[in-house]
PDBQT receptor file of N, H, CA, C and O in Angstrom, charges set to zero:
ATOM      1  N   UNK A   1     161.614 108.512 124.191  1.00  0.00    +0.000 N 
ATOM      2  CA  UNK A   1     162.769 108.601 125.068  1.00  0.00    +0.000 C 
ATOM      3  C   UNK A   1     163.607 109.833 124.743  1.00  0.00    +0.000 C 
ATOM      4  O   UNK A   1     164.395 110.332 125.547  1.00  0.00    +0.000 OA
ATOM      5  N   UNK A   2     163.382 110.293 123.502  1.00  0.00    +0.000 N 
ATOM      6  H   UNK A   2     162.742 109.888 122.849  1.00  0.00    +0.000 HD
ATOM      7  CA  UNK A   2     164.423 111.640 123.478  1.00  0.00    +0.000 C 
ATOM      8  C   UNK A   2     163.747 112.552 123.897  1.00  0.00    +0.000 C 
ATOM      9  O   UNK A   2     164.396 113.597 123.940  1.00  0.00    +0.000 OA
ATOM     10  N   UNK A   3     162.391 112.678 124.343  1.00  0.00    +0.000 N 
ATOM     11  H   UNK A   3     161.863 111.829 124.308  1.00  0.00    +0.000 HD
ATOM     12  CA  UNK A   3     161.993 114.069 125.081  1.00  0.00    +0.000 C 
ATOM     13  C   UNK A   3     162.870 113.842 126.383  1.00  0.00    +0.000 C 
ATOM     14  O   UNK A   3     163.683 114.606 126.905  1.00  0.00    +0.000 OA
ATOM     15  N   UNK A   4     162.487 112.630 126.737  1.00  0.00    +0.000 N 
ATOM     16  H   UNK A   4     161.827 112.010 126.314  1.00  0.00    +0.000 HD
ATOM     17  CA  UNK A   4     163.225 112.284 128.276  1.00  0.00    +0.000 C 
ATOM     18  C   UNK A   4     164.930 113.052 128.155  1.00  0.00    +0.000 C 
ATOM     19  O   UNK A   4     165.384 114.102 128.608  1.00  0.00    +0.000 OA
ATOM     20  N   UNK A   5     165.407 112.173 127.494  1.00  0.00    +0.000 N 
ATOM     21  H   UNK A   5     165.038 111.319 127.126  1.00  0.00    +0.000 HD
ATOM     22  CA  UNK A   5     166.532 113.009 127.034  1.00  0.00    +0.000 C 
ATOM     23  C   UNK A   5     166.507 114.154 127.449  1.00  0.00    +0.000 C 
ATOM     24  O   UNK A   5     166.737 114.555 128.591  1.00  0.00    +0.000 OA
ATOM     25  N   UNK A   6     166.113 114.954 126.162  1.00  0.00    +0.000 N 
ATOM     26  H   UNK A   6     165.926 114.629 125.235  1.00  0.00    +0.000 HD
ATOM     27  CA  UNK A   6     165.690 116.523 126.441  1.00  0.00    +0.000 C 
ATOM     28  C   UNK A   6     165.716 116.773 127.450  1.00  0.00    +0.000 C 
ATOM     29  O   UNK A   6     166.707 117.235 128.017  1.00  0.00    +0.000 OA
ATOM     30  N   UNK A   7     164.470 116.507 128.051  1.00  0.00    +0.000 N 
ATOM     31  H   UNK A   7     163.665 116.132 127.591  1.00  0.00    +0.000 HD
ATOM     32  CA  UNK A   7     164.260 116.813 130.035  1.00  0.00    +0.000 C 
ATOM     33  C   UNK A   7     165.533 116.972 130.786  1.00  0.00    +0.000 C 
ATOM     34  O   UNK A   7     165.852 118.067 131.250  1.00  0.00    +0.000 OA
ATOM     35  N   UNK A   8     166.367 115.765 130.937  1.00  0.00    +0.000 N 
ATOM     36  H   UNK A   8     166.108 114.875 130.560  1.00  0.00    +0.000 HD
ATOM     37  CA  UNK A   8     167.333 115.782 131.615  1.00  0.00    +0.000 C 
ATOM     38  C   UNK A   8     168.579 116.427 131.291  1.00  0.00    +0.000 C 
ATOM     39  O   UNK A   8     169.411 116.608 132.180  1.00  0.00    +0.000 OA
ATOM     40  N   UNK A   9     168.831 116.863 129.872  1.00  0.00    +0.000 N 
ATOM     41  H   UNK A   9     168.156 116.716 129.149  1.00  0.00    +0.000 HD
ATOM     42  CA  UNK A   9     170.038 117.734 129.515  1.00  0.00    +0.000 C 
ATOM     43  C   UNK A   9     169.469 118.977 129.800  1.00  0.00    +0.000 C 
ATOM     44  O   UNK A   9     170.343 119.554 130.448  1.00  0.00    +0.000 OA
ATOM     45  N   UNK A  10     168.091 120.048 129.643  1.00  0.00    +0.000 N 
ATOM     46  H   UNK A  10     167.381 119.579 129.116  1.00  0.00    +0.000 HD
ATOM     47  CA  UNK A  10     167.656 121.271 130.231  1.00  0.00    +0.000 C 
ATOM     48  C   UNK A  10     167.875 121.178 131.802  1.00  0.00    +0.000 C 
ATOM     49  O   UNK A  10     168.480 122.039 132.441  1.00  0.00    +0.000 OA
ATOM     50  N   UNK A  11     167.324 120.054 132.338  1.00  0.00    +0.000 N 
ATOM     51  H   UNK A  11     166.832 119.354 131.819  1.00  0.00    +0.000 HD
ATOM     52  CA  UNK A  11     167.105 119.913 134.275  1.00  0.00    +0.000 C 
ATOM     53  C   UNK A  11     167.942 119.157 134.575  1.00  0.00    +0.000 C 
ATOM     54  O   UNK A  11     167.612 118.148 135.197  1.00  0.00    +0.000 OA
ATOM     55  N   UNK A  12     169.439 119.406 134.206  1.00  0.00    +0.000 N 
ATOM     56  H   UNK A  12     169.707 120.226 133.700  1.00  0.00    +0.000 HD
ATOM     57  CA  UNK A  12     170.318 117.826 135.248  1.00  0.00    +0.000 C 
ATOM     58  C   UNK A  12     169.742 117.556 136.478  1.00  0.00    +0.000 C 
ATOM     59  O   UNK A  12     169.620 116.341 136.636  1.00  0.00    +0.000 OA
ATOM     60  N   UNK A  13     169.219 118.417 137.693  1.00  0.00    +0.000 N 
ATOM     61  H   UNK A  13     169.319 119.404 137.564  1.00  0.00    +0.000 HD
ATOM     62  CA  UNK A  13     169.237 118.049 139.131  1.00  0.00    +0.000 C 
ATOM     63  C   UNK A  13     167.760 117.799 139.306  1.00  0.00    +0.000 C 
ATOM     64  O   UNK A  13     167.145 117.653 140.362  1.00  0.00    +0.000 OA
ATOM     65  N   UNK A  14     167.362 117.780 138.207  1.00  0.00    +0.000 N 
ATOM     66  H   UNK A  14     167.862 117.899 137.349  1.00  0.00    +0.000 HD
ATOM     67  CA  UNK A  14     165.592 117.587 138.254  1.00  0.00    +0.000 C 
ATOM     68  C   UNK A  14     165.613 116.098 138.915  1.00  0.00    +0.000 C 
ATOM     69  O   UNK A  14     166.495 115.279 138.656  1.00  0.00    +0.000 OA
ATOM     70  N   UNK A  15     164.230 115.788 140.045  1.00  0.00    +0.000 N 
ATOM     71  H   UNK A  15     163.513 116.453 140.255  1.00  0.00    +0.000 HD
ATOM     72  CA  UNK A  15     164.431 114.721 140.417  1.00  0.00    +0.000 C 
ATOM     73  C   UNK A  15     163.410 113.852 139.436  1.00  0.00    +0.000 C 
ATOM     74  O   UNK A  15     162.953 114.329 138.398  1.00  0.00    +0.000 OA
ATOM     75  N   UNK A  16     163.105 112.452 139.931  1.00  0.00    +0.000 N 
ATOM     76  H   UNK A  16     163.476 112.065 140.775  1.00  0.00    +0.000 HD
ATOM     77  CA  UNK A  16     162.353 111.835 139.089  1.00  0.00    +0.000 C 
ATOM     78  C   UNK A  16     160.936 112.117 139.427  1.00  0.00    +0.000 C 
ATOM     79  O   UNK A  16     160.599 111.545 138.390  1.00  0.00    +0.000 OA
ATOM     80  N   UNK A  17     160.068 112.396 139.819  1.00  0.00    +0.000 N 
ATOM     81  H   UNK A  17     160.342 112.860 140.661  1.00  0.00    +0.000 HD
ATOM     82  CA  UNK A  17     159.236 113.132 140.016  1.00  0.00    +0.000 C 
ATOM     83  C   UNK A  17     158.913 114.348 139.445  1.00  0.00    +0.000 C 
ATOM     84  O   UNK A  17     157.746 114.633 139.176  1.00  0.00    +0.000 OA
ATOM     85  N   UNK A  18     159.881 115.122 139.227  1.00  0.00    +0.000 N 
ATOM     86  H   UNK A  18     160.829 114.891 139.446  1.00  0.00    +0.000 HD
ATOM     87  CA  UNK A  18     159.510 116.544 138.430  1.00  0.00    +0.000 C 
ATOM     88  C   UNK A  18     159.781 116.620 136.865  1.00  0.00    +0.000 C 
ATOM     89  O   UNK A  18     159.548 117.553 136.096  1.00  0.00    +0.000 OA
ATOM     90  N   UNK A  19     160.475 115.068 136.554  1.00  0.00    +0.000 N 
ATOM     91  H   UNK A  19     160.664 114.311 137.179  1.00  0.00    +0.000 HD
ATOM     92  CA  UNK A  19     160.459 114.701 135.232  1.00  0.00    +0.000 C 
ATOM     93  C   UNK A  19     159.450 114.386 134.829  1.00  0.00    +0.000 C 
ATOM     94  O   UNK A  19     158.993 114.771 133.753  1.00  0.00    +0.000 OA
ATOM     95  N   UNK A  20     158.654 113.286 135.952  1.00  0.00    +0.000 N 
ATOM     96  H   UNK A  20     159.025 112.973 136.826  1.00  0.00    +0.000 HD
ATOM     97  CA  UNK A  20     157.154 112.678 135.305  1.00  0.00    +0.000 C 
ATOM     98  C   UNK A  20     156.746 113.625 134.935  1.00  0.00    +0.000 C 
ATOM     99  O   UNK A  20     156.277 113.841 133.817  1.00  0.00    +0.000 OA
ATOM    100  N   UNK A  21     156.912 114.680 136.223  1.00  0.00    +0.000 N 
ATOM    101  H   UNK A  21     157.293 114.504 137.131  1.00  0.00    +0.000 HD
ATOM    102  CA  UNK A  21     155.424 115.861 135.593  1.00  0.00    +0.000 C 
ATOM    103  C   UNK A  21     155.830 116.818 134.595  1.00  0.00    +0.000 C 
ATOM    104  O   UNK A  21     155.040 117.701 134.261  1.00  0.00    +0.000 OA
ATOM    105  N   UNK A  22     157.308 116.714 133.935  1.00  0.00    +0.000 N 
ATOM    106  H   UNK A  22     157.950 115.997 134.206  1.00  0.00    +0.000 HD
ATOM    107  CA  UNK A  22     156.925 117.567 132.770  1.00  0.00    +0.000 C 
ATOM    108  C   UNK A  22     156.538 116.697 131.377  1.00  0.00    +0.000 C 
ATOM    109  O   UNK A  22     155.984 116.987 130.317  1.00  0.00    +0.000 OA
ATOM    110  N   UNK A  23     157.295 115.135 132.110  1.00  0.00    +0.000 N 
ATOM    111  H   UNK A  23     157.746 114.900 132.971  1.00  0.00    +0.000 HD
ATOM    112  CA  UNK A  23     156.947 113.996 130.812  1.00  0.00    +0.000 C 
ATOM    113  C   UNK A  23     154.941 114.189 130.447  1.00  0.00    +0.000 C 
ATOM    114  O   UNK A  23     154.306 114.226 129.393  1.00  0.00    +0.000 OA
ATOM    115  N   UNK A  24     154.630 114.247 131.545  1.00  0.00    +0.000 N 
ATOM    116  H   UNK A  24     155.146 114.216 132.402  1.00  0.00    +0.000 HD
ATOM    117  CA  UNK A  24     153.141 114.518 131.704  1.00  0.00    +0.000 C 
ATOM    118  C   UNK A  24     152.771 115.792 131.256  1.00  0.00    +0.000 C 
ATOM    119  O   UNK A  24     152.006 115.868 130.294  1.00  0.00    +0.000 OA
ATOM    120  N   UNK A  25     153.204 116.835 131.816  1.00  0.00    +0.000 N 
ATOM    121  H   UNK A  25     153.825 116.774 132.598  1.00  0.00    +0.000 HD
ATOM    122  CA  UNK A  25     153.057 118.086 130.762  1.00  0.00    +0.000 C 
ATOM    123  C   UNK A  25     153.730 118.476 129.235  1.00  0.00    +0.000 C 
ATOM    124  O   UNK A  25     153.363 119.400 128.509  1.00  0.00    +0.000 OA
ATOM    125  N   UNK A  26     154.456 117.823 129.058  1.00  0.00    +0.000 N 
ATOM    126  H   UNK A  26     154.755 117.073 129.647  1.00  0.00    +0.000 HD
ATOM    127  CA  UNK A  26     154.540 118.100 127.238  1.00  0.00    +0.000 C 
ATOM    128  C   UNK A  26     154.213 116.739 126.513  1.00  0.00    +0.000 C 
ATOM    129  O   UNK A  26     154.078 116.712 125.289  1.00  0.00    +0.000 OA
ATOM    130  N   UNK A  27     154.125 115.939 127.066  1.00  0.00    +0.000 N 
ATOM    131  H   UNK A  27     154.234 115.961 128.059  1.00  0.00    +0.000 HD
ATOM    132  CA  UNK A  27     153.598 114.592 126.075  1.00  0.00    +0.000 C 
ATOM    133  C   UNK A  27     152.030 114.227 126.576  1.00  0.00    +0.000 C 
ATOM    134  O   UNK A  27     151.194 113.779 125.791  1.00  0.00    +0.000 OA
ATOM    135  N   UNK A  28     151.833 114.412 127.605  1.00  0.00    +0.000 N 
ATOM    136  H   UNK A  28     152.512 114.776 128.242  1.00  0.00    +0.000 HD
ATOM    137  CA  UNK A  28     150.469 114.212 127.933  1.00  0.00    +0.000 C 
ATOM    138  C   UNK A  28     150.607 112.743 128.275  1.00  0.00    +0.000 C 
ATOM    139  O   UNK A  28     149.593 112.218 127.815  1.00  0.00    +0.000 OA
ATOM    140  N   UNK A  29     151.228 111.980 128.753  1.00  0.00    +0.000 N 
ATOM    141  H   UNK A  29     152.051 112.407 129.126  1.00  0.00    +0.000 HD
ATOM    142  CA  UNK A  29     151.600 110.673 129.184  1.00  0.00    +0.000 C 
ATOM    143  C   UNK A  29     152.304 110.855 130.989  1.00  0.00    +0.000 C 
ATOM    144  O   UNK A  29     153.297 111.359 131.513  1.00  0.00    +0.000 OA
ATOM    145  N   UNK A  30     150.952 110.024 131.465  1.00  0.00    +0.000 N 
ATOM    146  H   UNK A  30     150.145 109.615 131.039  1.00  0.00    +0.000 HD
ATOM    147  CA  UNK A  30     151.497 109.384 132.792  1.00  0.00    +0.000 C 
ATOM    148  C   UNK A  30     152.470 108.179 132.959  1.00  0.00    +0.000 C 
ATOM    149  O   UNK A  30     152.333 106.977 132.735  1.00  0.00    +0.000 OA
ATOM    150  N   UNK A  31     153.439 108.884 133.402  1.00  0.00    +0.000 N 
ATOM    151  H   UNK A  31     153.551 109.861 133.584  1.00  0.00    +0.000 HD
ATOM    152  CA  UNK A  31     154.144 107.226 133.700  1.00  0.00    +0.000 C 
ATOM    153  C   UNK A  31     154.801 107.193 135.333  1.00  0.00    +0.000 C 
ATOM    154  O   UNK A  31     155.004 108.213 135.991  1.00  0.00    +0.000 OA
ATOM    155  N   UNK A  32     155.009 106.130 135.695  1.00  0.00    +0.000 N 
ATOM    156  H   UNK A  32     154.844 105.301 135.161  1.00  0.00    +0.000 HD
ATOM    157  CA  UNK A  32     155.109 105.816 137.223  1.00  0.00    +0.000 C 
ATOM    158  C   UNK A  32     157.002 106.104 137.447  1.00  0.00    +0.000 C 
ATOM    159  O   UNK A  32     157.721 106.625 136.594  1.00  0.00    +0.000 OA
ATOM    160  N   UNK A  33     157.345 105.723 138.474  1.00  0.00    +0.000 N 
ATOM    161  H   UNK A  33     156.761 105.300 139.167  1.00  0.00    +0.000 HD
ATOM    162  CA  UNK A  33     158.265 106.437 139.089  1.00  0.00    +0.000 C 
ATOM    163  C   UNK A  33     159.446 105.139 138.416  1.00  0.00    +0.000 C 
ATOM    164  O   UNK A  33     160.623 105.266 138.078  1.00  0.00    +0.000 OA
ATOM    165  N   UNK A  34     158.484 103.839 138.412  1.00  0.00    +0.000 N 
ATOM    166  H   UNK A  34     157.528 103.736 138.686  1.00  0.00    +0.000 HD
ATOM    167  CA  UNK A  34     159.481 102.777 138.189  1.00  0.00    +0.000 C 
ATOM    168  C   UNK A  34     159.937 102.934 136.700  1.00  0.00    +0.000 C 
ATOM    169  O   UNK A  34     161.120 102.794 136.391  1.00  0.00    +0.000 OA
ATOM    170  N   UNK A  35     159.025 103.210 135.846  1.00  0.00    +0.000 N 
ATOM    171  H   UNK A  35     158.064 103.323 136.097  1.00  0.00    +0.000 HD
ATOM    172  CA  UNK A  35     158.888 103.435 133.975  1.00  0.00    +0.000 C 
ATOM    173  C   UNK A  35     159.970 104.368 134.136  1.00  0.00    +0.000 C 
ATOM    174  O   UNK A  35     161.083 103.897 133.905  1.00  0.00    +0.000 OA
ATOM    175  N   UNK A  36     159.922 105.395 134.426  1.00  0.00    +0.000 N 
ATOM    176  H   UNK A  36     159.017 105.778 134.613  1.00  0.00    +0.000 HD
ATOM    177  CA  UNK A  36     160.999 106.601 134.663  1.00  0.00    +0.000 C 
ATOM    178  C   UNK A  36     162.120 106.186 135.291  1.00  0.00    +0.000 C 
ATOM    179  O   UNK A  36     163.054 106.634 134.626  1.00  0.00    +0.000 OA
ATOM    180  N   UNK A  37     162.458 105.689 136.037  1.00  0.00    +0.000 N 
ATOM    181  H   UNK A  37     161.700 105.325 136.578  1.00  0.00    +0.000 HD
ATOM    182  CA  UNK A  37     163.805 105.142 136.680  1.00  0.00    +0.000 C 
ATOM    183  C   UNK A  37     164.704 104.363 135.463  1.00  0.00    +0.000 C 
ATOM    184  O   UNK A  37     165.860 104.680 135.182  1.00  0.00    +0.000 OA
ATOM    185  N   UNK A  38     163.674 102.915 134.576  1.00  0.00    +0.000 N 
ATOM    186  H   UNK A  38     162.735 102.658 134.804  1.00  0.00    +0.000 HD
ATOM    187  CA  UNK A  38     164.229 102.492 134.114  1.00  0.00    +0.000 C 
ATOM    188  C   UNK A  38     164.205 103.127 132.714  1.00  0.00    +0.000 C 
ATOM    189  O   UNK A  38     165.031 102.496 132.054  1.00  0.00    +0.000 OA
ATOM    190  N   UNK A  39     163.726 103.941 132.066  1.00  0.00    +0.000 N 
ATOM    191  H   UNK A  39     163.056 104.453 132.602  1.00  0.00    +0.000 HD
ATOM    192  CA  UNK A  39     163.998 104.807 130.985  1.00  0.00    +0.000 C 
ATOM    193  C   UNK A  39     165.486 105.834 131.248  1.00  0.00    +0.000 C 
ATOM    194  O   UNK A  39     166.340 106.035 130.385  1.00  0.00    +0.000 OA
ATOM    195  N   UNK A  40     165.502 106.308 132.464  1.00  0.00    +0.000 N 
ATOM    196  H   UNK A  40     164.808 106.145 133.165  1.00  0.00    +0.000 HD
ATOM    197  CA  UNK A  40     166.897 106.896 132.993  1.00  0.00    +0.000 C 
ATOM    198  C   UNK A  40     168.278 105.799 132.679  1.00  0.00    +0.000 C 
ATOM    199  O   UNK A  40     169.388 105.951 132.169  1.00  0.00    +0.000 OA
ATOM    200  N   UNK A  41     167.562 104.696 133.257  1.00  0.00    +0.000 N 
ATOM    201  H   UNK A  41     166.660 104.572 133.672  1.00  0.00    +0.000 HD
ATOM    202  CA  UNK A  41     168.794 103.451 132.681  1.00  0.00    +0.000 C 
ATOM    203  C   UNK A  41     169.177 103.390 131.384  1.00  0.00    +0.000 C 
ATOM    204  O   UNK A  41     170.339 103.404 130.979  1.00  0.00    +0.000 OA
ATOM    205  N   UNK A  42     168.332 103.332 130.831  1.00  0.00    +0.000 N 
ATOM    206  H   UNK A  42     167.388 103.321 131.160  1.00  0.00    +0.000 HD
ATOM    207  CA  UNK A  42     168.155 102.792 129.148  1.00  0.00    +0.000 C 
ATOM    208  C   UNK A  42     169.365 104.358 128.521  1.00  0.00    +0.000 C 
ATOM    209  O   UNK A  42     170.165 104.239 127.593  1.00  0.00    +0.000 OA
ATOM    210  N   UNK A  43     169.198 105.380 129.159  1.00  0.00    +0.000 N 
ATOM    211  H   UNK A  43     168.548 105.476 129.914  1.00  0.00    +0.000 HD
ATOM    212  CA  UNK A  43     169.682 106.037 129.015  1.00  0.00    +0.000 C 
ATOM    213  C   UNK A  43     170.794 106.605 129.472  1.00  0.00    +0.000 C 
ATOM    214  O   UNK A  43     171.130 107.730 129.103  1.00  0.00    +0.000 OA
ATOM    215  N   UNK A  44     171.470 105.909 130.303  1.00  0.00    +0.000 N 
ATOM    216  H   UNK A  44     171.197 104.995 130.603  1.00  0.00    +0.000 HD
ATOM    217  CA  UNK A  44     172.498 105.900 130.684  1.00  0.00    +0.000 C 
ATOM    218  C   UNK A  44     172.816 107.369 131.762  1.00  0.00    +0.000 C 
ATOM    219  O   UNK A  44     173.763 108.144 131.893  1.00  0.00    +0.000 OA
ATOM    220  N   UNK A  45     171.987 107.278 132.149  1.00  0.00    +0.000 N 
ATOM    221  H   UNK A  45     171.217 106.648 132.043  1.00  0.00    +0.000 HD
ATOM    222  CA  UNK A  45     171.366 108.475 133.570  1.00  0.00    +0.000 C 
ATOM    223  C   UNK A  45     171.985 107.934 134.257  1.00  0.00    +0.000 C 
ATOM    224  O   UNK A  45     171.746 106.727 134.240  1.00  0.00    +0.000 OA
ATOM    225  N   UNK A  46     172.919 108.304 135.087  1.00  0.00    +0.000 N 
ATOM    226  H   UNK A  46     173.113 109.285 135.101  1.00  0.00    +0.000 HD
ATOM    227  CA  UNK A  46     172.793 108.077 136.775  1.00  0.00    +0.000 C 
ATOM    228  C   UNK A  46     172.387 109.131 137.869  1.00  0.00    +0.000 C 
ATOM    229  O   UNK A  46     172.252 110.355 137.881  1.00  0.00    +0.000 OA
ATOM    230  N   UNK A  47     172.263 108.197 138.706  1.00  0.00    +0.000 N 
ATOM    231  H   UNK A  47     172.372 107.203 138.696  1.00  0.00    +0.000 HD
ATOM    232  CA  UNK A  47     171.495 109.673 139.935  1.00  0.00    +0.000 C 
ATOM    233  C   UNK A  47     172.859 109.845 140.739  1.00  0.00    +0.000 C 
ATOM    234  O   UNK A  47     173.972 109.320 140.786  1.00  0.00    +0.000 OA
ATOM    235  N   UNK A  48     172.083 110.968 141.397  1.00  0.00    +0.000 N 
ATOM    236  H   UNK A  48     171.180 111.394 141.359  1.00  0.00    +0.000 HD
ATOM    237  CA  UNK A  48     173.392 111.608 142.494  1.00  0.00    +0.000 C 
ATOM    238  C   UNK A  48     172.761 111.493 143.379  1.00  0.00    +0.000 C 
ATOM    239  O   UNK A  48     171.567 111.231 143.238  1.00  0.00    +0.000 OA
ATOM    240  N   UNK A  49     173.229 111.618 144.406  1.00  0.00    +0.000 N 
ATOM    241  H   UNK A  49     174.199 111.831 144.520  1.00  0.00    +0.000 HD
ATOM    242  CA  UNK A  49     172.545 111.742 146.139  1.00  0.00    +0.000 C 
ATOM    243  C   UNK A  49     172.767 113.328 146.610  1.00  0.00    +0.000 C 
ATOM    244  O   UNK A  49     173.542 114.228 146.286  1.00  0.00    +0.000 OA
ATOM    245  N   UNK A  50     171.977 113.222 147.283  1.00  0.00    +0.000 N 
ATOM    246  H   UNK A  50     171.347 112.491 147.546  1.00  0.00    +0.000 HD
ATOM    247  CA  UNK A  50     172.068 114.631 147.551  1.00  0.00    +0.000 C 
ATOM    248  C   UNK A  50     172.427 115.294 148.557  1.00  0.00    +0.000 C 
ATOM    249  O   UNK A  50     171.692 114.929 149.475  1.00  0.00    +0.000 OA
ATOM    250  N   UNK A  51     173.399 116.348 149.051  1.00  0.00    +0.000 N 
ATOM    251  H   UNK A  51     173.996 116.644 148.305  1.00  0.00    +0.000 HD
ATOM    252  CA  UNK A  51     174.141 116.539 149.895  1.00  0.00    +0.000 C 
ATOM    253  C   UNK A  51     173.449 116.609 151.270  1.00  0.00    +0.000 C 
ATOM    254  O   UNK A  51     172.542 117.435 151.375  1.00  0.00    +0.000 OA
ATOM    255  N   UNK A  52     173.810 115.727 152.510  1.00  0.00    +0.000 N 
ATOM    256  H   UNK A  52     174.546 115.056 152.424  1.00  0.00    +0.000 HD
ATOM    257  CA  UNK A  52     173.238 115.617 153.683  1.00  0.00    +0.000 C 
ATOM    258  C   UNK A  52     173.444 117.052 154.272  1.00  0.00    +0.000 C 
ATOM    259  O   UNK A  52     174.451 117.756 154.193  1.00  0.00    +0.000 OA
ATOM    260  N   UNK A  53     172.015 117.366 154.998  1.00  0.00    +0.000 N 
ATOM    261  H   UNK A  53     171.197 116.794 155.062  1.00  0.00    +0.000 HD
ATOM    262  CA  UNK A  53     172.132 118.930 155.299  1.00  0.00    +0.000 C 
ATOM    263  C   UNK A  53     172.578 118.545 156.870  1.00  0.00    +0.000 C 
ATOM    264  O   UNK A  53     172.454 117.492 157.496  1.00  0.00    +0.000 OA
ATOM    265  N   UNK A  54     173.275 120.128 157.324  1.00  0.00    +0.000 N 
ATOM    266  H   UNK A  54     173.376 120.983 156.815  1.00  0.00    +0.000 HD
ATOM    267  CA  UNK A  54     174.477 120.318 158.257  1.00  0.00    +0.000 C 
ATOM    268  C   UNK A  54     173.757 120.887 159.333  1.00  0.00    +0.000 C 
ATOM    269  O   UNK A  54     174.345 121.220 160.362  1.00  0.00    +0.000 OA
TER     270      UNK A  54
């Protein structure tokens, strides 16, 4: 969980998807969108929404 960490203090706006794939590129571990959501919890992540385009 502290690479995750890591990840998200280098990429704040990184979505969860481009986390898997670096969780997948520096650990060599697949994990699904749900594993990642709730590891964001555990970690006290919240998401943002993203600004509706004009």
């Amino acid at each position: 969980m502290k690479q995750v960490q890591a990840l998200v203090e280098e990429n704040p706006d990184a979505t969860l998807d481009k986390l898997r794939a670096e969780v997948n590129q520096t650990c060599g571990v697949t994990v699904s969108r749900t594993t990642m959501c709730r590891v964001m919890k555990r970690l006290r992540f919240t998401h943002k929404k993203s600004p509706s385009p004009e």
